[in-house]
N, C-alpha and C positions, 0 to 999 in steps of 0.2 A: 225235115231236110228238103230245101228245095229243088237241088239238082241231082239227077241221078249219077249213084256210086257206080263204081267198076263191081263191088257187091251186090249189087242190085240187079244189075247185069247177070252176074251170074245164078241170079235168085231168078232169076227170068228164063233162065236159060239161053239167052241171046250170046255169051262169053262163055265156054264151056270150062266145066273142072273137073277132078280127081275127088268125087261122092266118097266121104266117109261115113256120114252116119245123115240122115232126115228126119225129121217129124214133122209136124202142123205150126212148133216155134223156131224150130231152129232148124241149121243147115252148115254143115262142115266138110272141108273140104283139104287138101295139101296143097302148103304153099310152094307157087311154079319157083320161088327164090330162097328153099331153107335154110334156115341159119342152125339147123340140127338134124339128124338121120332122121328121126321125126318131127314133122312141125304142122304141124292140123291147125286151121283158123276155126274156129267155133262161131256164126253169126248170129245173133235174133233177124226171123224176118221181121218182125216190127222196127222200120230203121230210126237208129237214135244213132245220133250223130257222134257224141262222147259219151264218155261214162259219165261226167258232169252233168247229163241231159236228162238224165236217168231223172224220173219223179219218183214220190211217193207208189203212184200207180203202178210202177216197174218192178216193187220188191221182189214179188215173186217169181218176176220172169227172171230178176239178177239172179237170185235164188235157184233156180232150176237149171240156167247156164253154168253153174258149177255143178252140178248133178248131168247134166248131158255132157261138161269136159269129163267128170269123170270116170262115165260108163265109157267115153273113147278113150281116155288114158289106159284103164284095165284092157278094152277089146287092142288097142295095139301094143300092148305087152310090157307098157310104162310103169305100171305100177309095181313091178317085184324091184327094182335097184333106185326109181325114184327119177321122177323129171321136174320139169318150172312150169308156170301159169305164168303168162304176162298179158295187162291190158295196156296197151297208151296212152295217154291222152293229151290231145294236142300238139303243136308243133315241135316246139322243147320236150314233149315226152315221145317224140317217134311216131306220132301217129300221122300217117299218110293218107290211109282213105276215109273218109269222115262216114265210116256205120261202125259202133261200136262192134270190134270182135275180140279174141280172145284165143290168143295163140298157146297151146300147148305144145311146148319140147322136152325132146328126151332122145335119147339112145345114146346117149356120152356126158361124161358129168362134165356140170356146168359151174361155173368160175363166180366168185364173187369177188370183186362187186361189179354190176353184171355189164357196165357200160360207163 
């Protein structure tokens, strides 16, 4: 990615957010615009642009970003009645800031079909 994201930003600390969970790959945070009582963004610091950007090299990071949404799903108490995973990608899929993340919601059931 050549220009820096508004997540990047925040990955920097220069944009400040609402820390839900850290480690050395990842970094999540609430979003300032939820579209659910809960809605945590999930990022990789390594910025890939799309999910389509994703290489071979990325399995295991993709791999493990459903393992960190889902240790945040249980700590914010999504997991007893059940929330949604959604990634974007692209302009027709919703995606606005180009570093792949990975919005988790929940706290009211959700509608299909979803958009």
């Amino acid at each position: 990615m050549s220009e820096e994201t508004i997540f990047a930003k925040i990955l920097t600390g220069e944009i400040p957010s609402t820390k839900v969970y850290s480690d050395d790959e990842f970094y999540a945070f609430r979003d300032v615009n939820p579209a659910a009582p809960t809605h945590v963004l999930v990022i990789p610091r390594k910025p890939i642009a799309r999910v389509t950007d994703a290489t071979e090299e990325d399995a295991a990071l993709l791999g493990r970003l459903i393992l960190v949404a889902n240790k945040i799903a249980r700590q914010e108490g999504l997991d007893k009645q059940g929330f949604r995973y959604v990634i974007n990608c692209g302009e027709w899929g919703g995606q606005t800031v180009l570093h792949l993340h990975l919005h988790i919601l929940g706290g009211r059931p959700m509608a299909w079909p979803p958009g």
